[in-house]
Structure formats: C-alpha cells, structure tokens
C-alpha positions in Angstrom: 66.0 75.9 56.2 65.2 80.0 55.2 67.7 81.0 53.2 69.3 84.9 52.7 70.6 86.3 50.0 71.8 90.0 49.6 72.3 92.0 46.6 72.6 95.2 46.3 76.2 96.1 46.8 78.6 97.6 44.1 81.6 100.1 43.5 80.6 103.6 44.5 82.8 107.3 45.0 82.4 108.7 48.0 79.6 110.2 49.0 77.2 108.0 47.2 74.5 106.0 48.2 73.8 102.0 47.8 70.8 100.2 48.5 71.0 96.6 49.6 68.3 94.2 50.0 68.0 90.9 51.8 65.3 88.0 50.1 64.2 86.0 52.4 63.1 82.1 50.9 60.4 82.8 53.2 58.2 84.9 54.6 59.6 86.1 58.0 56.7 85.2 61.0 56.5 85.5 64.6 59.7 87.0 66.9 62.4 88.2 65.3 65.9 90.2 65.5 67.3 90.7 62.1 70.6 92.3 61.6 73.2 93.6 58.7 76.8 93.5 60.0 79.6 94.2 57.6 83.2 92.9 57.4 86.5 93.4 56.1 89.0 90.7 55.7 91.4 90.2 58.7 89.2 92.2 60.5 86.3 91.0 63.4 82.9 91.5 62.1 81.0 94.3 63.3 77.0 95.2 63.6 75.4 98.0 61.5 72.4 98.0 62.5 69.4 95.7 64.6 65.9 95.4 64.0 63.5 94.2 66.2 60.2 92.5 65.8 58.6 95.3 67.6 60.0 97.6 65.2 62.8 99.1 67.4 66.3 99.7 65.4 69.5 100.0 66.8 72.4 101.5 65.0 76.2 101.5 65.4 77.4 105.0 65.8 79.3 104.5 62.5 75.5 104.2 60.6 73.5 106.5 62.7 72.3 108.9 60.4 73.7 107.6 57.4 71.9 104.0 56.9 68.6 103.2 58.1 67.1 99.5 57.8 63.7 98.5 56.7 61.6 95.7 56.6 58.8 95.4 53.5 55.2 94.7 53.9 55.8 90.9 53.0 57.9 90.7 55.6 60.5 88.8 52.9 63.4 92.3 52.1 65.1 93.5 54.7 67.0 96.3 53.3 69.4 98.7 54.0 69.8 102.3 52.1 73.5 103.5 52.5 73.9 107.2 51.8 77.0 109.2 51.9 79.2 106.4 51.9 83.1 106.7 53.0 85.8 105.2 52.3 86.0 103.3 55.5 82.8 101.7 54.8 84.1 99.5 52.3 83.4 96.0 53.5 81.5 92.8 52.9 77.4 93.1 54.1 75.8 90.2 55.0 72.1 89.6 56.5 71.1 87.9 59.6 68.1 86.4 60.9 69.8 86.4 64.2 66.7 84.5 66.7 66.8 81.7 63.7 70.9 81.2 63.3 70.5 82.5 59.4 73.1 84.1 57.8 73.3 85.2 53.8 76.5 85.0 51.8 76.7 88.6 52.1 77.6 91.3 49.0 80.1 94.0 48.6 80.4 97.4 49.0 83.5 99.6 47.5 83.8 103.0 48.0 86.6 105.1 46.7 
C-alpha cells in the first residue's frame, strides 16, 4: 500500500506564498491522475488542481493563476507552490493518487 504524506503547510499573512509537497513511499509508475483538494471543516471537499499522467493540469478557477502543481523527476513529490494566498484559502490540503484510491493525511494552511 503507497502511502502520502504532505508537509508543507503553515500560518502565513495574506499575500504570501506556501509550498507543499506530497512523498510518495514509492515511486509513482505507469497511468496516473494525482490531485490536491483542500477542505475546511463542515464544509464539502473541493479540487485544486489535477494532474494527469500525460502531463495535462486542470485547475479550479479559485487556483488558476495562483498555484500551479508539479511533479519531480523521481516521480515521488507532487507539489504545489501557493502564492498570493487569501484568506479564504485557509483550509486543510491533502494529496491524492486518485487512479490508485490513495489519499494523505493532508496539512494545513492559515492565512490571515
């Protein structure tokens, strides 16, 4: 079973930026569609952004132009830059490798 951990998140002011990254316990092979999606409590989890094994991205509107994913040469990080964060984007990230059912325990972004 691949695990997924994320790291990366933290308390920032408005405007700032985050980085987030996305270890893989393994290297990921073959087709793929990984995803970060972000939460906040009592709230319905929503998608950020989608990449594809062919290297196609899709963002949400909210992360157009803002976050942009990226996948390292090992094919292990997935990681996501966050730059000129809002207040509204204050939620809980998590990771998916969503072909293989994997999910992380996600890590948390503040911005005030």
């Amino acid at each position: 079973h691949v695990q997924l951990v994320e790291s990366g998140g933290g308390s920032v002011q408005d405007g700032g930026s985050l980085k987030l990254s996305c270890v893989a316990s393994e290297k990921i092979a073959g087709s793929y569609c990984l995803a970060w999606f972000r939460q906040v409590p009592g709230k319905e989890r929503e998608g950020v952004v989608g990449l594809d094994d062919d290297g196609s991205t899709t963002y949400a509107d909210f992360a157009e132009g803002r976050f942009t994913v990226s996948l390292d040469n090992a094919k292990t990080t997935l990681i996501l830059q966050l730059n000129s964060l809002k207040t509204e984007d204050t939620a809980m990230y998590y990771c998916a490798n969503i072909l293989r059912g994997y999910w992380g325990l996600g890590t948390q972004v503040t911005v005030s």
